[in-house]
C-alpha positions in Angstrom: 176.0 112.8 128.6 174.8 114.7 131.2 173.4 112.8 134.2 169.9 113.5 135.8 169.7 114.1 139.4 167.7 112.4 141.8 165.3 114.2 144.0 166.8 114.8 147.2 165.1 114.4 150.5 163.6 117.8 150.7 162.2 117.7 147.5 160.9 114.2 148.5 159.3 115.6 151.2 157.7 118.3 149.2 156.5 116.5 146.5 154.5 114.2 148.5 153.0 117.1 150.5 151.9 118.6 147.4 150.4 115.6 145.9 148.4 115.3 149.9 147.2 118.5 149.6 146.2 118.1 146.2 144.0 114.9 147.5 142.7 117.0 150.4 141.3 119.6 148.2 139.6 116.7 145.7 138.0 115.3 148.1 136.7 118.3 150.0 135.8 119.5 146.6 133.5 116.4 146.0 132.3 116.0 149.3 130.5 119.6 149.0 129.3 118.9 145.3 128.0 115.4 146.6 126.5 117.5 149.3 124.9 120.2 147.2 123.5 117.9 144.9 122.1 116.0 147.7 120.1 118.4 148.8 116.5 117.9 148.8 114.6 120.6 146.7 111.0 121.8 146.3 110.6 122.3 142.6 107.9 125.6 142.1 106.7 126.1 138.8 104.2 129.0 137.6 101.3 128.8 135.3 99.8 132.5 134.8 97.0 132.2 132.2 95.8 130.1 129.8 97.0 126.5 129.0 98.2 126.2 126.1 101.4 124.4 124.1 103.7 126.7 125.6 102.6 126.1 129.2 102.3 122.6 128.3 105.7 122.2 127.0 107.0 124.5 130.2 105.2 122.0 132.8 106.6 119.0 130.9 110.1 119.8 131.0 110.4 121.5 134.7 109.1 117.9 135.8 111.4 116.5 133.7 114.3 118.7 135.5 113.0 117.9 139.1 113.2 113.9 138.3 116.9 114.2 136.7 118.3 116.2 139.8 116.0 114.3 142.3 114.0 117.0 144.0 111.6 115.6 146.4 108.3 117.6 145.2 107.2 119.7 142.2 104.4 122.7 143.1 102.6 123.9 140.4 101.6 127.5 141.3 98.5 127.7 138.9 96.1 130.8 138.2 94.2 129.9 134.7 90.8 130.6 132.9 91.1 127.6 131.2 93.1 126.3 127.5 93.4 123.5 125.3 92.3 120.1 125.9 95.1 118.5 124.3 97.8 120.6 126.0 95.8 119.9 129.4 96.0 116.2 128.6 99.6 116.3 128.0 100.4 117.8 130.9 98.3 115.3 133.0 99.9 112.4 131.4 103.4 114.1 132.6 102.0 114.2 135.9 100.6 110.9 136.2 103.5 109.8 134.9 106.0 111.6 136.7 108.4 109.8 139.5 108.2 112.7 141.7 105.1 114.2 143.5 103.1 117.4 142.3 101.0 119.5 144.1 99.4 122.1 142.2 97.9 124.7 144.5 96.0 127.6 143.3 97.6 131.0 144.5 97.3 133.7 144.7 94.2 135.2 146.5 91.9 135.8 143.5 93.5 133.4 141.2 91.1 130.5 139.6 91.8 126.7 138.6 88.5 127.8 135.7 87.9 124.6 132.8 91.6 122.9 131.9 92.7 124.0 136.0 90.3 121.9 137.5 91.3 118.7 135.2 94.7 119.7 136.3 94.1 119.8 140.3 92.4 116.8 139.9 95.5 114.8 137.8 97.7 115.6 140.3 99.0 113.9 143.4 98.0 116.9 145.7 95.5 119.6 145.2 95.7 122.7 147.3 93.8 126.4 147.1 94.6 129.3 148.6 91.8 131.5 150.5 89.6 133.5 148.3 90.4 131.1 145.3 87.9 129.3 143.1 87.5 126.0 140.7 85.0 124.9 138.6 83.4 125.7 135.0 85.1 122.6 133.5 82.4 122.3 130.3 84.3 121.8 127.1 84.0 124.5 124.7 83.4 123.4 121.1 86.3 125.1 119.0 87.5 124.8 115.5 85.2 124.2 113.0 83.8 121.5 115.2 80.0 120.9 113.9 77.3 121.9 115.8 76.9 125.6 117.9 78.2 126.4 121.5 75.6 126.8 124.3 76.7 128.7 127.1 77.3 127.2 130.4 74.3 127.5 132.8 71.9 128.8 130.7 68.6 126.7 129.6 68.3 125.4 126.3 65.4 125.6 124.0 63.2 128.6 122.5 63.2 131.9 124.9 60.2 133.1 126.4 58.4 130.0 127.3 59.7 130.7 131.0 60.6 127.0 131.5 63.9 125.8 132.4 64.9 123.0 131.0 67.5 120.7 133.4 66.4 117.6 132.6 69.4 115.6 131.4 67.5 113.4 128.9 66.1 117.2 127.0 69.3 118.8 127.1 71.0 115.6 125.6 68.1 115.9 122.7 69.2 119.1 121.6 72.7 119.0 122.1 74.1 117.5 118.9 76.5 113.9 118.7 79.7 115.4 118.5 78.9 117.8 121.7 77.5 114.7 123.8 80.7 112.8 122.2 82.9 115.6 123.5 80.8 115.6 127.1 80.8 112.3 128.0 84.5 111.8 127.5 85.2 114.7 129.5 83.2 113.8 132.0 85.1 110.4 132.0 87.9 111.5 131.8 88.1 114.0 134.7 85.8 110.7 136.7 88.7 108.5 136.5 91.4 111.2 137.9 89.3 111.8 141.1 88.4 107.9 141.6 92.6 107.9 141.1 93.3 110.2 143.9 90.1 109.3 145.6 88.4 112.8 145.4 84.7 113.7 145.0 83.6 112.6 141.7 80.1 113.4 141.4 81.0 117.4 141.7 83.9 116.8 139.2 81.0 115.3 136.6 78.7 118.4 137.8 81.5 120.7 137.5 81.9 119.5 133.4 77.6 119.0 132.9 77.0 122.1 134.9 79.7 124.2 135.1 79.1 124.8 139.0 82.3 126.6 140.6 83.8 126.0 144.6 85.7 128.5 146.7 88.5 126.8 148.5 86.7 126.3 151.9 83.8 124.2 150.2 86.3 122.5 147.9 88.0 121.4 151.0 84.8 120.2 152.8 83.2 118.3 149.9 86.8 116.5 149.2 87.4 118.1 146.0 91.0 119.0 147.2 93.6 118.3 149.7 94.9 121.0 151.6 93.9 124.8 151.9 96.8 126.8 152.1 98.0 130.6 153.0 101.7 130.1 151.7 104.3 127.8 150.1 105.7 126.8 154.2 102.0 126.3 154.9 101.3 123.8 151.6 104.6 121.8 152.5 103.9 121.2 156.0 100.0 120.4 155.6 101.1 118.1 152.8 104.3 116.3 155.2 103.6 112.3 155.9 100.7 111.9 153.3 99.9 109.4 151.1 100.3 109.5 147.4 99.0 107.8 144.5 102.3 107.1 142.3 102.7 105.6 138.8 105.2 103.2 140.8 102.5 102.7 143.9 101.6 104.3 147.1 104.7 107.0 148.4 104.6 109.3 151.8 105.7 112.6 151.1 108.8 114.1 153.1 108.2 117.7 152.6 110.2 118.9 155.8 113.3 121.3 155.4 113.0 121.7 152.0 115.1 123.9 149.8 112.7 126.3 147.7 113.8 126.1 143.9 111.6 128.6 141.7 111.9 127.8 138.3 110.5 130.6 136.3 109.5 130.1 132.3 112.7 131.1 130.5 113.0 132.1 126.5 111.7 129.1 124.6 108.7 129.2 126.8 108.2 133.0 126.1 109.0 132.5 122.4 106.5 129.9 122.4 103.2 131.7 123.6 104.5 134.6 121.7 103.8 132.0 118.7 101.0 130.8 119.7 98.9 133.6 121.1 96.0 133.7 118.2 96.6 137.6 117.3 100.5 137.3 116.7 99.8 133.9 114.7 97.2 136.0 112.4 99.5 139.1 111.8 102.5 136.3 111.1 99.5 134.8 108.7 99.2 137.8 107.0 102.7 139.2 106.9 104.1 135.9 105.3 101.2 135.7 102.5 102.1 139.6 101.3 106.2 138.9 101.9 105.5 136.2 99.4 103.3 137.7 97.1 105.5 141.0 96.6 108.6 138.5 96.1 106.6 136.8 93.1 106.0 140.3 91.3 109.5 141.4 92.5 111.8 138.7 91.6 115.1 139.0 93.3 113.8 141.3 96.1 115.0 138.9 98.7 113.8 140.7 101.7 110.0 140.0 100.9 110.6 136.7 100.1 112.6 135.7 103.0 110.6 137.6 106.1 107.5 136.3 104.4 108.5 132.7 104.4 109.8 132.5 107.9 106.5 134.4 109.0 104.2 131.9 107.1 106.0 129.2 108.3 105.6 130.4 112.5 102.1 131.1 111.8 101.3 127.5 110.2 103.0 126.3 113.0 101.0 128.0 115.5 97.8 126.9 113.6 98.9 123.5 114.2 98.7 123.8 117.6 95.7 126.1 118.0 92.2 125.0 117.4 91.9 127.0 113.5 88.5 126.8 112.0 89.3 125.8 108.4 86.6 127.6 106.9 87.5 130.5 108.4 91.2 130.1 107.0 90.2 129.5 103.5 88.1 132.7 103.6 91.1 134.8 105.0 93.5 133.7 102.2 90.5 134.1 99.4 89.9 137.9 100.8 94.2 138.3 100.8 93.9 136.9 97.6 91.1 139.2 96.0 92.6 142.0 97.7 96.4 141.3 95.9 94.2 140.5 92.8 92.8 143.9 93.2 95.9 145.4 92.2 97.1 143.1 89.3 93.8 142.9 88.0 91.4 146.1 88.3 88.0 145.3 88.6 87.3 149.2 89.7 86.7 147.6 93.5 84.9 144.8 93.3 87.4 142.2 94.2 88.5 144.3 96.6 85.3 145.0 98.0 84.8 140.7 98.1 88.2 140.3 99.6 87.6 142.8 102.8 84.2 140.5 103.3 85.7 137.1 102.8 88.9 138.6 105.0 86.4 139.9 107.8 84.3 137.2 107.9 87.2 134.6 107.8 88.9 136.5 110.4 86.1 136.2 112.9 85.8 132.9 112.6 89.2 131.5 112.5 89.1 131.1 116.2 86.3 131.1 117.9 87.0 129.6 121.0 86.6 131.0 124.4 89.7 131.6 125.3 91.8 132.0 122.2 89.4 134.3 119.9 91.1 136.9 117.3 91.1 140.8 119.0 88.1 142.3 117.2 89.7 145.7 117.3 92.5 144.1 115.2 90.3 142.5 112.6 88.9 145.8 111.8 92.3 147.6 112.0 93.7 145.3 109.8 90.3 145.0 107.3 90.6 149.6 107.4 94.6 149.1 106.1 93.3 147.1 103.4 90.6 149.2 102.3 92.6 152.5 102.2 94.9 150.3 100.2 92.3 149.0 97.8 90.9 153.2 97.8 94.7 154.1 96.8 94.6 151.3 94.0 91.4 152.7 92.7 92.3 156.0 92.6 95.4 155.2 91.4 94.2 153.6 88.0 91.6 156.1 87.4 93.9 159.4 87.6 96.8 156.8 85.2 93.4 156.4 82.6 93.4 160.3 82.8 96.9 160.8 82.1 98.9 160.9 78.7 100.5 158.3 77.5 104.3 158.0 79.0 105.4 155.2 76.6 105.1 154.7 73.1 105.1 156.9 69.8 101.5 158.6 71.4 104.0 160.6 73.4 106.4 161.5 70.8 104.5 164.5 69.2 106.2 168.1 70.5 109.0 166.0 72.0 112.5 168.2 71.5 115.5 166.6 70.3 118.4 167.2 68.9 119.5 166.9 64.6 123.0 165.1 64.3 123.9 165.8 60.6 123.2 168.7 58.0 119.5 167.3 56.3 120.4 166.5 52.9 117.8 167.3 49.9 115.5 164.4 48.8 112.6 165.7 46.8 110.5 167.5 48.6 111.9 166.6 52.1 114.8 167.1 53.9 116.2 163.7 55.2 118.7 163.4 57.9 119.0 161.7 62.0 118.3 163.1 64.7 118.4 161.9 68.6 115.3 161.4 70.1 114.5 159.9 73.9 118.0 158.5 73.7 117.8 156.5 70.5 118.9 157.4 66.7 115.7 158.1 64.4 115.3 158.5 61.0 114.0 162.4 60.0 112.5 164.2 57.6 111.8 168.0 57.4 110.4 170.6 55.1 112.7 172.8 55.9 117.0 172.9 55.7 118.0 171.2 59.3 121.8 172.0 60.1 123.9 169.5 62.3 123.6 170.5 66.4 120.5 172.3 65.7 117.0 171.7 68.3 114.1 170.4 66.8 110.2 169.4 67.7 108.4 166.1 66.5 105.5 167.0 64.0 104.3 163.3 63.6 105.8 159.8 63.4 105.7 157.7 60.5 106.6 154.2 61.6 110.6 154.8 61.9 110.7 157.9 60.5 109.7 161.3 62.3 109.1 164.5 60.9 110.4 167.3 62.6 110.6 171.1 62.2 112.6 173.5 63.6 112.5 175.0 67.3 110.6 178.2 67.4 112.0 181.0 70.1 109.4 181.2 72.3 109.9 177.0 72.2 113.1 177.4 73.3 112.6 179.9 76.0 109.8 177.9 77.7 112.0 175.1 77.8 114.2 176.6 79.5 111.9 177.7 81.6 
């Protein structure tokens, strides 16, 4: 057996350098990961438009991000007209809740913190503007199918012409109905108890929902409706450096000094989202999924109907779930698509298709009728014109098939030209033998001798028996013609 040798003193010595070096590179290696992740990070996040589930669900996880890797502030860069209350709320709850800072600052010049923005400046732990910014107009907007009408912000309620405006609270509060006062006072609650939170001004917050009243960034910094006003992102962390925050866990100083800028920008989920839930692409994913179904059903087997058609109906109830949908307004859509298909199965000579394009229209423009989430009219009536040049064809269609010969049947056998396939024998006075006709072996009589090969034309049919006569020449030379 063959022995194994031990290491000698060189190898010795190389070994163990090896196995140093190796040890030298680990923990240089861990040393700069321990130092990369120690890093203290600013966290900027955008919002650019309206709040919605999408934004909502963006907000929620970057926060979510900046707690796991322990950044020491998260900005919210926000420029909005408004959105959904319950995304807003979700997304203040996520603040309020959230073990790191936010600041949301309203940038750039021009940009607006309008309706859900202000709730949102308010909720969080710092509120900065830039110059030439506004806030304000935080009324609730009555949306889907919610009883009672809208009445615009600012403008005085009651009959028009009697010159009088009407600002007493007590007047407006008589003709405003329960479920709007239900809606205003919790509103105006709601945003109350954010600025008693942070200890900002919460008589212009309750003015800002009753009234609607905007503020430019220099007045909302003088009447203490934010924090800081700011020209840049260096500018909001420095102004911000060594104050006092409200915290879910208690009172915190911020440390905003050498900060490493981290922009976290909305990636595909978040694009795939308000794709989703924007109210135009959820309507033509309505409408694509209730045809894609409807042609599978006459087309069994089709597949490709079926399929788009359920994947579309199901993104589009989805969306609806999310979006204020005014239920009326979706019945009449799928009674219009329904009169419209029926239209076609069904000819009524236009009237079904003439209801459906109401009920469709109609439906359409009420679906979603808030403020900031309303159907594209130009797309109604785009889609409401396809429909009625399809319901034109249909008509047309059927009128010019009533004009036409019959196709089918033993209507359309009379001067048909087929074929005999036997000599006719002699039966009386007939000759009887078979011919082939449209494919398919008949039974024929003549009054004439019929020879085996020879071209015939249908005289008449007599249940399963047709009488035929022979091809003439001028027959024979227009068919082949």
């Amino acid at each position: 057996m063959e022995r194994i040798k031990a290491p000698t003193g060189r190898h010795r010595y190389g070994l163990w350098l090896g196995l140093m070096l190796l040890g030298l590179v680990l923990s240089v290696g861990q040393w700069v990961f321990a130092q990369s992740s120690e890093e203290r990070k600013a966290v900027v996040l955008t919002i650019d438009g309206a709040i919605g589930p999408a934004t909502m669900d963006y907000v929620v996880r970057g926060i979510e991000d900046a707690e796991e890797n322990g950044a020491a502030i998260v900005v919210l860069q926000l420029d909005t007209p408004g959105g959904l209350m319950d995304s807003t709320r979700t997304l203040i709850k996520a603040i309020l809740a959230s073990d790191v800072p936010v600041a949301t600052w309203v940038t750039p010049a021009g940009a607006r913190a309008a309706s859900a923005g202000t709730y949102i400046l308010y909720g969080s732990h710092i509120a900065a503007m830039s110059p030439a910014t506004n806030l304000g107009s935080a009324t609730p907007v009555q949306m889907g199918g919610m009883p009672g009408s809208e009445e615009t912000p600012g403008e005085p309620s009651g009959e028009s012409g009697t010159g009088e405006e009407q600002t007493d609270e007590s007047r407006s509060d008589k003709n405003s109905t329960a479920m709007e006062r239900k809606v205003m006072e919790d509103a105006v609650s709601y945003i109350r108890g954010l600025a008693d939170r942070h200890g900002r001004n919460g008589d212009w917050a309750e003015r800002a929902v009753r009234e609607a009243v905007n503020l430019g960034a220099t007045e909302a910094l003088d009447q203490n409706v934010i924090d800081v006003v700011a020209t840049d992102l260096d500018d909001l962390l420095s102004q911000v450096h060594g104050r006092d925050v409200v915290m879910a866990s208690g009172t915190r100083t911020l440390d905003t000094e050498n900060l490493a800028i981290v922009r976290q920008q909305p990636d595909w989920r978040t694009s795939l989202l308000s794709v989703i839930t924007d109210p135009n692409v959820a309507y033509f994913l309505m409408i694509i999924g209730f045809y894609g179904i409807i042609f599978e059903l006459a087309n069994p087997g089709s597949l490709y109907p079926g399929v788009i058609g359920a994947i579309c109906l199901v993104l589009a109830l989805f969306a609806f779930q999310v979006l204020s949908v005014n239920y009326a307004g979706l019945a009449l859509i799928l009674l219009g698509l329904a009169f419209i298909v029926g239209e076609a199965f069904m000819p009524s000579f236009g009237m079904l298709g003439v209801g459906g394009i109401v009920a469709f229209v109609l439906g359409s423009v009420i679906l979603m009728d808030g403020s900031h989430q309303a159907i594209s009219l130009p797309a109604v009536g785009g889609t409401a014109a396809v429909a009625g040049g399809f319901i034109l064809w249909t008509v047309t269609r059927f009128i010019g098939l009533r004009r036409k010969a019959p196709a089918v049947g033993t209507e359309h056998m009379p001067e048909e030209r087929c074929r005999s396939l036997e000599d006719f024998s002699r039966d009386g006075d007939y000759y009887r033998g078979h011919v082939r006709l449209s494919g398919e072996r008949w039974n024929a009589i003549s009054n004439e001798a019929i020879t085996d090969g020879q071209w015939v034309r249908v005289q008449s049919v007599e249940g399963l028996t047709v009488k035929v006569a022979p091809e003439q020449p001028d027959h024979g030379r227009q068919e082949a013609l």
